[in-house]
C-alpha positions in Angstrom: 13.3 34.4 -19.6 13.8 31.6 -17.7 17.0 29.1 -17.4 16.1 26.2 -20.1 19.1 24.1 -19.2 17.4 23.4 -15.8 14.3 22.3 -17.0 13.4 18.4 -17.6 13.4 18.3 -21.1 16.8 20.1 -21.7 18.9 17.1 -21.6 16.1 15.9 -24.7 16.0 19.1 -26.9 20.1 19.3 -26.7 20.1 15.8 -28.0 17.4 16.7 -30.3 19.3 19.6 -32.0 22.4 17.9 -32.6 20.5 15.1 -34.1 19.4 17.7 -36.1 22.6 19.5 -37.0 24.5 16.4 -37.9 21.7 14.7 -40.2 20.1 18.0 -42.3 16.8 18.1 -42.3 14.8 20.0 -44.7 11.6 19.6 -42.4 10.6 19.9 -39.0 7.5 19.3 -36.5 7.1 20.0 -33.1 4.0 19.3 -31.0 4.0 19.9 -27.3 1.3 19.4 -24.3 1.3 22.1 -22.7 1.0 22.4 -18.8 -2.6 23.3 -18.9 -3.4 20.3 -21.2 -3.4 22.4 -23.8 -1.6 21.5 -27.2 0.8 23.0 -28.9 2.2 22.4 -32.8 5.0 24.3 -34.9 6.8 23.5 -38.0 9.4 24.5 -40.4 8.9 24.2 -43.9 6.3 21.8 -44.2 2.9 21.4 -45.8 -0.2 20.0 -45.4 1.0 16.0 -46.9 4.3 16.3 -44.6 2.0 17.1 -41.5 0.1 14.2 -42.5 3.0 12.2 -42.8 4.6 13.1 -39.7 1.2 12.5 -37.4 1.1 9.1 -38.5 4.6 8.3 -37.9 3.5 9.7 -34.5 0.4 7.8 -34.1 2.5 4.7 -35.3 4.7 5.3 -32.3 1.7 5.5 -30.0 0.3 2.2 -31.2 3.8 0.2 -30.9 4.3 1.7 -27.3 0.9 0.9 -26.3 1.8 -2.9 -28.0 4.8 -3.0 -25.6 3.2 -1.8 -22.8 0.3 -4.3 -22.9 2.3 -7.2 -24.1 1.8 -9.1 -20.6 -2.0 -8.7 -20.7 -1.7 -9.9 -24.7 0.4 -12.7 -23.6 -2.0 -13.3 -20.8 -5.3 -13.0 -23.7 -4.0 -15.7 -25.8 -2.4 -18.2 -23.3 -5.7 -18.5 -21.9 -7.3 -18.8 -25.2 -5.5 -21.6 -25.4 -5.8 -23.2 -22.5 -9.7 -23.2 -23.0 -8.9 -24.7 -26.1 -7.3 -27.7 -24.6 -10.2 -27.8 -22.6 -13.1 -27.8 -25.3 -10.9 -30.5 -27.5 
C-alpha cells in the first residue's frame, strides 16, 4: 500500500478526521472523483433521506462557489443593464 501522508489530499483528510473526532458525528458521506473520472460514494450509517440531505448541502456548495466565482461577470451583467437604462430614460 502506498504512503498516504505524501499524497495531495493528506494534509485535508488529517484535518478532516480530527474535525471528526472532536465534534461526534453520528453520520458520514464521502464521495470521491476518481482519477479515471469515475465516481466514487461511501457512507456510515446513513439512509436514503440523509444522502439526500447531504447531496444538497453539496450541490448548495456548488452553486455559492460558482456565485463567487462569477461575481465579476454578474457585476459586469447588471452594471451594464444599467447603464442602458440611463440610456433609454
Amino acid at each position: 500500500m502506498e504512503d498516504i501522508t505524501k499524497k495531495a489530499w493528506a494534509p485535508w483528510l488529517e484535518e478532516t478526521i480530527k474535525f471528526l473526532a472532536e465534534d461526534k458525528p453520528v453520520k458520514i458521506a464521502m464521495a470521491v472523483v476518481m482519477e479515471d473520472g469515475s465516481y466514487a460514494v461511501n457512507h456510515y450509517n446513513c439512509g436514503p433521506v440523509d444522502l439526500y440531505a447531504m447531496a444538497g448541502m453539496i450541490q448548495s456548495e456548488g452553486t455559492w462557489k460558482e456565485i463567487q466565482n462569477s461575481g465579476h461577470v454578474l457585476r459586469e451583467i447588471i452594471e451594464s443593464e444599467d447603464d442602458e437604462e440611463d440610456v433609454d430614460s
